[in-house]
Wavefront OBJ file of the C-alpha trace (Angstrom):
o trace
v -168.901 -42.555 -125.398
v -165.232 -43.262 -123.631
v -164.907 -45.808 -121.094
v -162.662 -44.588 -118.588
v -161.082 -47.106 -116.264
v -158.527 -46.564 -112.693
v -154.585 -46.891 -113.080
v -155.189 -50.154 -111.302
v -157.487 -51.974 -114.258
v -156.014 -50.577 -117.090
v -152.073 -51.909 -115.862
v -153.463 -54.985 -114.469
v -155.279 -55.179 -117.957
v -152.264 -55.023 -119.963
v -150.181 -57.435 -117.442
v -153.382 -60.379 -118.373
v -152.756 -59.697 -122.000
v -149.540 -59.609 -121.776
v -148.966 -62.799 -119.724
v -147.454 -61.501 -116.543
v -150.996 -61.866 -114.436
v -153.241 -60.156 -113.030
v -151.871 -57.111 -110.523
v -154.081 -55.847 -107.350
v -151.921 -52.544 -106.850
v -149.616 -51.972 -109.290
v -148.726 -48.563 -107.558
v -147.132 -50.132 -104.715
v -146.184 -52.992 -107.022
v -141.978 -53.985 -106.570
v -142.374 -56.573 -109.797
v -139.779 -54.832 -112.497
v -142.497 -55.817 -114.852
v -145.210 -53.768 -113.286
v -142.408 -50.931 -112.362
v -141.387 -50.072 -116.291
v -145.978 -50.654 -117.373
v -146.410 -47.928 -114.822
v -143.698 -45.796 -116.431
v -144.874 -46.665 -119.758
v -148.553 -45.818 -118.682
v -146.933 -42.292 -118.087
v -145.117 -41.384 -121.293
v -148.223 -43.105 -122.995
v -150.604 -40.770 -121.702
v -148.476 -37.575 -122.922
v -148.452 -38.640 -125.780
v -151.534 -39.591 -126.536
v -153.029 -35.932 -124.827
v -151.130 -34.335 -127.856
v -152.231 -36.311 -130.288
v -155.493 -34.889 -130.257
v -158.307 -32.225 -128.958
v -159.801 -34.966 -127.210
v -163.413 -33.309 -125.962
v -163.101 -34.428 -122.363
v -159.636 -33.138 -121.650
v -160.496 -29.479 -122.545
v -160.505 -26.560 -120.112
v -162.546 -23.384 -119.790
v -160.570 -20.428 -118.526
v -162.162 -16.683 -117.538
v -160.485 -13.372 -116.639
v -161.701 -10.668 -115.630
v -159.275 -7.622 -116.763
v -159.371 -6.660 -113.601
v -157.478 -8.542 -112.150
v -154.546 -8.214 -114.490
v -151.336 -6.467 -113.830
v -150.324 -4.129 -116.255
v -146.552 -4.147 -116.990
v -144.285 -1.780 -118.514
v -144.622 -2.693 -122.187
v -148.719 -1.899 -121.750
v -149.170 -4.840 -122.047
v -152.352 -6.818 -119.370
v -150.693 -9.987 -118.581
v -152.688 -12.584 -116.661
v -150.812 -16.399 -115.245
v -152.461 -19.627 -117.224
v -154.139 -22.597 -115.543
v -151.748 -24.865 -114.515
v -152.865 -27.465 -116.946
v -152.659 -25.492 -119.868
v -151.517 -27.006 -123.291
v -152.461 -24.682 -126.180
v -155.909 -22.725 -127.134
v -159.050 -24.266 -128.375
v -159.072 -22.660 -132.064
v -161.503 -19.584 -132.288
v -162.770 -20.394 -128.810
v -161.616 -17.145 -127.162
v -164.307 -14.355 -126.656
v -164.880 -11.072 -124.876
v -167.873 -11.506 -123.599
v -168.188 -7.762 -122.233
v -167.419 -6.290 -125.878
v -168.876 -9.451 -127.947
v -165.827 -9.456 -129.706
v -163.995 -12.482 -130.784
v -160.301 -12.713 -129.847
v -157.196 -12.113 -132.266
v -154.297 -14.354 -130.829
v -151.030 -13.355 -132.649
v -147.836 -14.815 -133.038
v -144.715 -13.252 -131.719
v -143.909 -11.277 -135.277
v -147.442 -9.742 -135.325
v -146.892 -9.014 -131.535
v -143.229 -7.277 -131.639
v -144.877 -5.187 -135.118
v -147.937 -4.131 -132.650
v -145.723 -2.750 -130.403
v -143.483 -0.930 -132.577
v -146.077 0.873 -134.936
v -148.859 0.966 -131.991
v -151.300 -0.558 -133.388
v -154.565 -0.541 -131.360
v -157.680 -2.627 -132.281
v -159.563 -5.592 -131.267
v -158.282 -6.983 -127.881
v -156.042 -9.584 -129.152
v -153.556 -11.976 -127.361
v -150.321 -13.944 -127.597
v -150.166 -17.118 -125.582
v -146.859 -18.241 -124.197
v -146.970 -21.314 -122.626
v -143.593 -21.441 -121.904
v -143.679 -19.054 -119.668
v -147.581 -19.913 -118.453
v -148.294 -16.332 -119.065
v -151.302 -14.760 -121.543
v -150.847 -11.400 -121.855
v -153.391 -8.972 -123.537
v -152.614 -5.744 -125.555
v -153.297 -2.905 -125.503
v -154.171 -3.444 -121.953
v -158.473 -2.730 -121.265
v -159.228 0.565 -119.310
v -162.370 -0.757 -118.215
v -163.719 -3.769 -116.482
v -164.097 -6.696 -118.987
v -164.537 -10.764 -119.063
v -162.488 -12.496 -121.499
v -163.155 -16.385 -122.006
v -161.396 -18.967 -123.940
v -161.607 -22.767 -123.911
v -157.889 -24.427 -124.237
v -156.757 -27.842 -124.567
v -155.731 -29.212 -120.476
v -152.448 -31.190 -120.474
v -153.898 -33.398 -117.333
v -155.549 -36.695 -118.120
v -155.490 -37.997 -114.326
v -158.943 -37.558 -112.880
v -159.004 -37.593 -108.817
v -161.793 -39.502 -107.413
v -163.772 -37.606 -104.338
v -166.875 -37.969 -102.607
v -167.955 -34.523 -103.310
v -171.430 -33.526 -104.378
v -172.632 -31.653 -106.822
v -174.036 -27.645 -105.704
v -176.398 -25.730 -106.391
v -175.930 -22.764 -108.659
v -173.638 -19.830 -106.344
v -174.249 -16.762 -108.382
v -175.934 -14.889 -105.565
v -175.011 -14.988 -101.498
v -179.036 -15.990 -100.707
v -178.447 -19.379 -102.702
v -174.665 -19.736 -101.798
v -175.854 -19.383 -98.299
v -178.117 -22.185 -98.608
v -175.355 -24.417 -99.376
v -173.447 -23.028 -95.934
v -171.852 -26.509 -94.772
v -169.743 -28.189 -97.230
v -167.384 -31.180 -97.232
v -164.089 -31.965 -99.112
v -164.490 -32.639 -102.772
v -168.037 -30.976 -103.169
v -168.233 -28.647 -106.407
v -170.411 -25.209 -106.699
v -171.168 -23.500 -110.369
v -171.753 -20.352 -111.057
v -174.387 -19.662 -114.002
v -174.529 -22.590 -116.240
v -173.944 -20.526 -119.245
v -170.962 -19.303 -118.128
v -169.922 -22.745 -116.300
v -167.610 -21.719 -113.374
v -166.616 -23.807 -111.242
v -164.866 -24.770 -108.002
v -163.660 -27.933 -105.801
v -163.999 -27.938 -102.110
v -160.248 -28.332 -100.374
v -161.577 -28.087 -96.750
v -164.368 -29.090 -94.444
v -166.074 -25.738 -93.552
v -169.211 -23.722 -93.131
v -169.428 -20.899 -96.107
v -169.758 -17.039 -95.714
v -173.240 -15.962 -95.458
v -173.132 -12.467 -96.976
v -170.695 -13.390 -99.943
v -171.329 -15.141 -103.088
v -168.244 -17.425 -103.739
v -165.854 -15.664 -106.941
v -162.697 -15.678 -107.674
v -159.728 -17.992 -109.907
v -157.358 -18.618 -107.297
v -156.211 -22.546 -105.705
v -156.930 -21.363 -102.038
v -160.103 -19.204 -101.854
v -160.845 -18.472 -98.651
v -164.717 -18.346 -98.433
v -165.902 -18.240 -94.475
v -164.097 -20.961 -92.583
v -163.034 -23.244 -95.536
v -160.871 -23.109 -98.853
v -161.913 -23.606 -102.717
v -159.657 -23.964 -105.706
v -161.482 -22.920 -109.390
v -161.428 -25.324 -111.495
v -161.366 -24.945 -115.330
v -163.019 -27.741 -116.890
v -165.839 -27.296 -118.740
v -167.471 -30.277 -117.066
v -170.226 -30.908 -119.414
v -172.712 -28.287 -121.820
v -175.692 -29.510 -119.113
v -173.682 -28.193 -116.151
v -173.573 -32.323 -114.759
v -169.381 -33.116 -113.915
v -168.135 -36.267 -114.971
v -169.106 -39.094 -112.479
v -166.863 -42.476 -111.976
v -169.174 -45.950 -112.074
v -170.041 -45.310 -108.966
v -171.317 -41.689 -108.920
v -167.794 -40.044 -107.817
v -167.507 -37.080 -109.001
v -163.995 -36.677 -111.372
v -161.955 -33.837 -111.683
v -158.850 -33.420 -113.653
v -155.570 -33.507 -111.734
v -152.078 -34.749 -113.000
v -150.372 -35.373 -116.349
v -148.869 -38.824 -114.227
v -150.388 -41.596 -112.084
v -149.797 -41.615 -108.990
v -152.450 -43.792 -107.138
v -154.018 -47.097 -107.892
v -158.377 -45.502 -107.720
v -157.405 -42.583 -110.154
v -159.444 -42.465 -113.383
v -157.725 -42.274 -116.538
v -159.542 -40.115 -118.813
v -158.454 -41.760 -122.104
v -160.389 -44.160 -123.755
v -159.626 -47.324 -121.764
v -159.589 -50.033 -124.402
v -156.824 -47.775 -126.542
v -154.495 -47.166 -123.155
v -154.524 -51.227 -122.784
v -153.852 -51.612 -126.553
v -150.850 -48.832 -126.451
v -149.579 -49.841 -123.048
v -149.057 -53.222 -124.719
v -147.548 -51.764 -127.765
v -144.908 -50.223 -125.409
v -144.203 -52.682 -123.539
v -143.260 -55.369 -126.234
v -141.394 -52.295 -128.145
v -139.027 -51.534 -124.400
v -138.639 -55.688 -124.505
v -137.133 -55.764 -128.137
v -140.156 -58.153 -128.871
v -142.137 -58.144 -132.068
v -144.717 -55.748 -132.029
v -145.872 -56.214 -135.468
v -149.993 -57.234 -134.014
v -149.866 -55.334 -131.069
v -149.115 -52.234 -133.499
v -152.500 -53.330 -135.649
v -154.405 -53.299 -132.429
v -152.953 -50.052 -131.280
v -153.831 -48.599 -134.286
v -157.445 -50.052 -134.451
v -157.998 -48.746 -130.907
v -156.696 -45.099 -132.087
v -158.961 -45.523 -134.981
v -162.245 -46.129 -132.691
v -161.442 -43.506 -130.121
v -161.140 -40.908 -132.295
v -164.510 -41.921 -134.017
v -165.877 -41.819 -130.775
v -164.624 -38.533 -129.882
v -166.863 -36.364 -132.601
v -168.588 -33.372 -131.609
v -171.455 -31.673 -133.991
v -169.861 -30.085 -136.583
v -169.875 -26.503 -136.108
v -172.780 -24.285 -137.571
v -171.682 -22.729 -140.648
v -173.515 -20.341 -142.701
v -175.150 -21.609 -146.122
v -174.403 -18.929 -149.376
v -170.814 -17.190 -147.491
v -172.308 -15.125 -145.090
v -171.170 -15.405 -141.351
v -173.682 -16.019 -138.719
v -174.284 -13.385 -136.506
v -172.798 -15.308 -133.962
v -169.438 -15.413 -135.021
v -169.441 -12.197 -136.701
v -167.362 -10.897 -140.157
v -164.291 -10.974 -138.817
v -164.485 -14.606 -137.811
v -163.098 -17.162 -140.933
v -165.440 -20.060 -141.386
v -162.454 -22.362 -141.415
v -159.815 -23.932 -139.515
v -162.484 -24.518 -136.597
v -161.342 -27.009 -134.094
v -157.690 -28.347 -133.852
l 1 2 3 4 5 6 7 8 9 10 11 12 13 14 15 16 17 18 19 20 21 22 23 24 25 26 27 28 29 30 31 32 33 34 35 36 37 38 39 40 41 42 43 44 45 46 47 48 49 50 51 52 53 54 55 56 57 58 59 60 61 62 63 64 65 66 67 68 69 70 71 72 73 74 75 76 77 78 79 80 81 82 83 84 85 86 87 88 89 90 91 92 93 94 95 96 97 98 99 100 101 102 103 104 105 106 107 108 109 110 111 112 113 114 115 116 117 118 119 120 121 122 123 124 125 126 127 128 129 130 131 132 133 134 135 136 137 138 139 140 141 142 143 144 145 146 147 148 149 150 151 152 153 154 155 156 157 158 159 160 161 162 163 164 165 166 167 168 169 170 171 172 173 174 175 176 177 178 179 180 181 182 183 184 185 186 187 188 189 190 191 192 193 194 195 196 197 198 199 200 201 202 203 204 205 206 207 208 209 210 211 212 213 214 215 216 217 218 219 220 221 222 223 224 225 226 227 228 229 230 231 232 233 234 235 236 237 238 239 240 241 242 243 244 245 246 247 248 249 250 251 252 253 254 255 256 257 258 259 260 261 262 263 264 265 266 267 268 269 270 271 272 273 274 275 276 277 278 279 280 281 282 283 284 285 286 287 288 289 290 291 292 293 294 295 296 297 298 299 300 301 302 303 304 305 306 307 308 309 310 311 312 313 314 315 316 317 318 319 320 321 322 323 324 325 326 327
């Protein structure tokens, strides 16, 4: 499993190896030194979230197609998490129809349009514009889930705890005074999800829904969250039982977690650092490369369950290819 370490360890880490010291609070640092690591630290951790589908930087993201706006092309078009990077191969379903979904590129999409074509509800992603739009648009009320890659590796520390489940107003109700930073689930098989922004006492008579950043539920605010915090419905917890939730692409405070193995954000830090000098980086290279290596052996999920003789399991269904899974 990752060890995940704060902005302050992992910079003050690097400055040891490197021979500069140790640094308490490198945020609010004024050493040039510590000044470009922090930058470094920055660029490093974009680079390295591309890299790879790292399993605990992966969001879950459901709409409900009502909620959509329908614009003038037909077309159901919905606004992307904020954190959105790209989709988690074959991880998109409609879980009202049971049908997997068909995301298209933009020649498939224009040729849709011009001939008509209607058939499984399929989608085109544009991240560009942070926009997923569905076509042809649903005339009934349907939940569409996909899992995507997040583009935030910053975890922000609270105090929150974790809820019980919300899926009905009698147990939401239970849970009527919450604090800043506690987190509610709905259904552990559907693993929603929500963060606390305010102090407040809940609403009774109303089980808490919606996607939004500033759900207004009785006299205090939620924001969804995406994540798919764990398959056993437990969020990720900091060493000493805080609970983490993904944040930022950047740093910005000296207690937030990085969630990138810690040992390989030393080891590329370094690399970086020598590499902005114009120092030989010829060892610090091998050990980046050796801490790359060991992460990504580290970050293996069970392979997924194929069928034996060419036949698709039922949960996938025929029109499902039994390659390309993951990315």
């Amino acid at each position: 499993m990752a060890k995940f370490e704060t902005v302050a360890s992992i910079v003050s880490d690097a400055a040891v190896e490197l021979g500069l010291g140790a640094v308490s609070s490198p945020v609010t640092s004024t050493d040039p030194n510590v000044v470009q690591l922090l930058a470094l630290l920055k660029r490093l951790g974009r680079k390295l979230v591309k890299h790879r589908n790292w399993t605990q930087l992966r969001g879950q993201c459901q709409l409900n197609t009502t909620d959509g706006v329908t614009n003038d092309q037909g077309e159901m078009v919905f606004r992307l998490p904020s954190d959105f990077l790209t989709m988690v191969d074959q991880a998109g379903w409609n879980r009202s129809t049971t049908q997997p979904l068909a995301v298209v590129g933009a020649q498939r999409w224009q040729a849709m349009h011009a001939d008509g074509t209607v058939g499984v509800l399929t989608a085109t992603f544009r991240p560009a514009e942070s926009l997923v739009a569905f076509y042809p648009a649903p005339s009934a009320s349907q939940a569409i889930v996909f899992e995507y890659r997040s583009r935030f590796w910053v975890s922000g520390e609270t105090n929150g705890r974790w809820l019980s489940d919300v899926s009905s107003a009698s147990e939401w109700d239970f849970e009527a005074g919450v604090v800043l930073g506690d987190i509610a689930y709905r259904d552990l098989a559907i693993r929603e999800h929500w963060i606390c922004l305010q102090d407040g006492t809940t609403d009774a008579l109303v089980a808490l829904t919606g996607t939004g950043s500033n759900i207004l539920d009785g006299t205090t605010r939620w924001a969804y969250i995406n994540p798919d915090l764990t398959a056993a419905g437990t969020p990720p917890l900091d060493d000493d039982g805080n609970i983490l939730v993904l944040t930022a692409d950047e740093p910005a405070t000296n207690s937030e977690v990085l969630m990138l193995e810690a040992s390989l954000l030393v080891a590329g830090l370094k690399l970086e650092f020598l590499k902005a000098k114009g120092f030989d980086t010829t060892a610090a290279l091998d050990d980046y490369r050796e801490a790359l290596r060991l992460a990504e052996s580290t970050d293996q999920t069970a392979a997924p369950v194929l069928s034996v003789g060419g036949d698709c399991p039922p949960v996938l269904g025929a029109s499902v290819p039994e390659t390309g899974f993951g990315s």
